[in-house]
N, C-alpha and C positions, 0 to 999 in steps of 0.2 A: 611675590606675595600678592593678593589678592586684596579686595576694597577689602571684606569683611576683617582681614585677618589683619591689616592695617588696623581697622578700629579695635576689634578686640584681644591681638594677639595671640591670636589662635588659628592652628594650621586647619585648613579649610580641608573637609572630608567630598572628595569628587562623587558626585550620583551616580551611578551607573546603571543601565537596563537590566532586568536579568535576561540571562544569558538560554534560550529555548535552547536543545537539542532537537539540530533540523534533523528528521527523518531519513535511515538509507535510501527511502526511494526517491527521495527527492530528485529530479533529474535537472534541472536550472531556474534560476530566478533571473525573470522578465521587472528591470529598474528602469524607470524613466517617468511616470507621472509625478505631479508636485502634492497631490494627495491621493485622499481615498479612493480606494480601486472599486466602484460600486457593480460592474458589470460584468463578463468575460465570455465569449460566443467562439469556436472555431470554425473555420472556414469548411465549405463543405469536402474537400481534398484534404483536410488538417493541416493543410504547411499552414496556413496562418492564422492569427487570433486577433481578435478585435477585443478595444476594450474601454469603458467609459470609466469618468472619473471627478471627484468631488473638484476639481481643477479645469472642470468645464471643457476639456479636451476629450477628445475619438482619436482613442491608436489603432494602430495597424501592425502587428508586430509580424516579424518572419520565425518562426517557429524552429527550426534547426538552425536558427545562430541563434536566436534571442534578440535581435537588432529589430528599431523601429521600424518600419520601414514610410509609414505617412504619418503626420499629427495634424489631426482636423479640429479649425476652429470655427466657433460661429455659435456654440451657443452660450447663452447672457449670467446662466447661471449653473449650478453642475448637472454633471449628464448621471443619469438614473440606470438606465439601462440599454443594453445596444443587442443587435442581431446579425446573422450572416444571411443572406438569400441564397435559396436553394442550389440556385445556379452560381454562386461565388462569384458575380458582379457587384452586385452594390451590398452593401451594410447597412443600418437604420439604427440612430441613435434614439433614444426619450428622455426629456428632462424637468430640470424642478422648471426653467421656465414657459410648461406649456404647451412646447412644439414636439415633435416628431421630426427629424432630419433624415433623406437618404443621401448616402454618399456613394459616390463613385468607385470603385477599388483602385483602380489602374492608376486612377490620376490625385484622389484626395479630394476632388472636389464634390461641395455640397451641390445634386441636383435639384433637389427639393426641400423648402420648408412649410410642411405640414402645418397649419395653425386652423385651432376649433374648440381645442381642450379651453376652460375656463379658470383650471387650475395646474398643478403639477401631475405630469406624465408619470406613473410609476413603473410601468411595463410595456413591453413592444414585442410583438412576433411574426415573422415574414409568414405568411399560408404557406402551405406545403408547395404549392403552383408558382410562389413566386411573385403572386399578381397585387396580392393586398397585404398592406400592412396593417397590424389590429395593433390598437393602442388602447391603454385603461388609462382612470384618472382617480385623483379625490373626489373631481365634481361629480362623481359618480355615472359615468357613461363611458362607453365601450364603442370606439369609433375604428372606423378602414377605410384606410387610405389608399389608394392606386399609385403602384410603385412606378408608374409609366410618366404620370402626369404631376403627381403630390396631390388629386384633388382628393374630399372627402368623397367617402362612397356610400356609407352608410354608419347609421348611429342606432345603437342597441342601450332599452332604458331596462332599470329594473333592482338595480342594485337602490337600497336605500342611506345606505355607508358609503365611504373610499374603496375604491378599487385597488390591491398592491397587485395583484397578477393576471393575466391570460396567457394560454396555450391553446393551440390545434390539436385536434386529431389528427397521425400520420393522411389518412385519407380527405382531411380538408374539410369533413360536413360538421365535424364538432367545434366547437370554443369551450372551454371552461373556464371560470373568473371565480377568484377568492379576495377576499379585504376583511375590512372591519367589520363582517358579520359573521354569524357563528353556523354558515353554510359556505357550500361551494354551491355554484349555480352551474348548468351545462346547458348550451345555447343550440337549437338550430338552425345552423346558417342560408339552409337553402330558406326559411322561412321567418329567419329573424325571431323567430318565439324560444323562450326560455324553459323547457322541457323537464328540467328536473335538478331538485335542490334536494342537495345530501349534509347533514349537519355533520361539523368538524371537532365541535365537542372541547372548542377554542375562543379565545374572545376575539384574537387577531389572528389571521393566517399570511403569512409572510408571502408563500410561492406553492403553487400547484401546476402539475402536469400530467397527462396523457402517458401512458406506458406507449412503447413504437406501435404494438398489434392493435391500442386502442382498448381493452381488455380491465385497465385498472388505472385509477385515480390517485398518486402520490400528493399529499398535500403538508404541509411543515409551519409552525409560525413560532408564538410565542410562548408555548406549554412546553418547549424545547424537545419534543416527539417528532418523528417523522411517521404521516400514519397512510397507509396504501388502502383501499378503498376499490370494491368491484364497483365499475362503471355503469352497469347494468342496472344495480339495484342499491347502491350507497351504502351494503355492507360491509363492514368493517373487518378486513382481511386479517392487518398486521399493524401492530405498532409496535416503532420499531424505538428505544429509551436507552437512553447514553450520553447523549448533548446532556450539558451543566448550566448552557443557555441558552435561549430562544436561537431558533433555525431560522437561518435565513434564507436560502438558497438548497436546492436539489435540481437534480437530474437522473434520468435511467441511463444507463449504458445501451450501447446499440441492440443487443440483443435482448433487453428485458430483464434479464436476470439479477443486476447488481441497480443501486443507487447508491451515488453521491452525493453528500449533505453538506453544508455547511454553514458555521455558526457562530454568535459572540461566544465561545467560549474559547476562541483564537487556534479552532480545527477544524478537520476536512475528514470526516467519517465513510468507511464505506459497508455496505450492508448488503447479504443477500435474499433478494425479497421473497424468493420460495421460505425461508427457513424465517426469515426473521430475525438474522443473528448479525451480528457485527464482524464484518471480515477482517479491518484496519482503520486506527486512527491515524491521521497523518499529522505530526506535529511540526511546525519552522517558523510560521507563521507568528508576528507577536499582539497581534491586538484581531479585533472582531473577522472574522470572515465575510465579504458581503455576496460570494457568486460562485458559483462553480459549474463547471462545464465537462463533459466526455466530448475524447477526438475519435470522429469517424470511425475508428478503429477499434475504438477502446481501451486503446492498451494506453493511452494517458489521459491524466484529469489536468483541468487548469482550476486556479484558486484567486479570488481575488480581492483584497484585507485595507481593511484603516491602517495597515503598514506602509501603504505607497507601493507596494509588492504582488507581483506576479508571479504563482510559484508552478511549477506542472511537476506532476509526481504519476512514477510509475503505479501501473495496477498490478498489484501484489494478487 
């Protein structure tokens, strides 16, 4: 018997979760952070996945067992978001406190700590080349780091808001950056000038990307839409309505065709962007979605949830 049922005599009714029904596609659940899973990248071969965490650790996971295979520490407060390098040597973590980390693969070890940001890091992504790492912030600046050395390389002003994302263009000459304004901005990088702002018709935008060909704008926040966007001209292709809450995370599949979403509604959506239609929701997950990733391939997604959980599910 129990304190309560001690004092009042009564049998004590156990809480329990309810109970999701996980998805047939589901193909395995990656356990081992002590929280929130904010990140999730796979390697560019897809055996493995990288993955940052409100637990202030960078995993390393081997992808056909599900087994860790590194946990890297070092940073002071949790990690936001992380990346794979083109070449499948190092990974680059960003966090609330500030820095940019790259690490090693082979060994786990941090080679560089990045520090410039004034604030919380929200976003990171390796250039297509390998060579620079782009970081956003709150303090509202857009900084690249040389993955060779950790030094700064350049600082990009213009945002008047927090930064939550940047992306490349497959070919390396774009950046696009979304936050807490009610545009996406698109950067050139051979000249560091801000070329062109397409409004998002959002008060916050959570995550924007680059389609592979370069051709279209996916951007996703708090309107709980996922809306695709020609590149060219910031016309508005598709929006795509189904989330029940703000989107946190997206990605194209390698070919273009399909995007993955995900979102506090504790799902993983997939869509095809010619059509605009909802191919598959993916349920298992029990609380917010924070990331989602396509392998190489395509033929799986990774998910990554305020459940401590790492889920990869087949493309249906």
């Amino acid at each position: 018997m129990g304190f309560l049922s001690k004092i009042f005599g009564k049998k004590e009714v156990e809480l329990k979760r309810p109970q999701v029904r996980e998805d047939a596609a589901l193909i395995k659940t990656l356990a081992g952070h002590e929280d929130r899973v904010l990140g999730v990248r796979f390697s560019p071969d897809g055996k493995k996945l990288v993955s940052g965490s409100f637990d202030e650790k960078v995993k390393l996971w081997d992808v056909a067992t599900g087994q860790a295979i590194h946990t890297m520490s070092g940073h002071t407060t949790w990690v936001k978001c992380v990346d794979y390098s083109p070449k499948g040597d190092k990974v680059a973590s960003g966090s609330i406190d500030s820095t940019v980390r790259i690490w090693d693969v082979a060994t786990g070890q941090c080679l560089h700590v990045c520090k410039g940001h004034d604030t919380e890091v929200r976003m990171i992504a390796f250039s297509p080349d390998g060579k620079t790492v782009a970081s956003c912030s709150r303090d509202t600046t857009i900084k690249f780091w040389d993955t060779e050395t950790g030094n700064e390389v350049k600082t990009l002003f213009g945002h008047k808001s927090y930064i939550e994302c940047v992306a490349f263009s497959a070919d390396g000459k774009k950046l696009v950056s979304c936050g807490e304004e009610p545009v996406v901005k698109i950067w050139d990088l051979e000249t560091g000038k801000n070329i062109a702002n397409y409004p998002t018709g959002d008060t916050l935008s959570h995550f924007v990307s680059f389609s592979p060909d370069g051709s279209k704008i996916a951007l996703c926040g708090r309107d709980a839409k996922v809306k695709v966007l020609d590149a060219a001209t910031g016309q508005m292709l598709k929006v795509l309505e189904g989330h029940e809450d703000g989107v946190r995370a997206l990605c194209f599949n390698p070919a273009g065709t399909l995007i993955a979403s995900a979102a506090n509604d504790e799902s993983v959506r997939l869509w095809n962007v010619e059509k605009g239609t909802l191919v598959h929701t993916y349920r298992g997950h029990t609380h917010e979605v924070q990331s989602v990733a396509f392998s190489p391939d395509g033929k799986v997604i990774a998910s990554g949830s305020d459940d401590f959980k790492i889920k990869l599910w087949g493309v249906v």
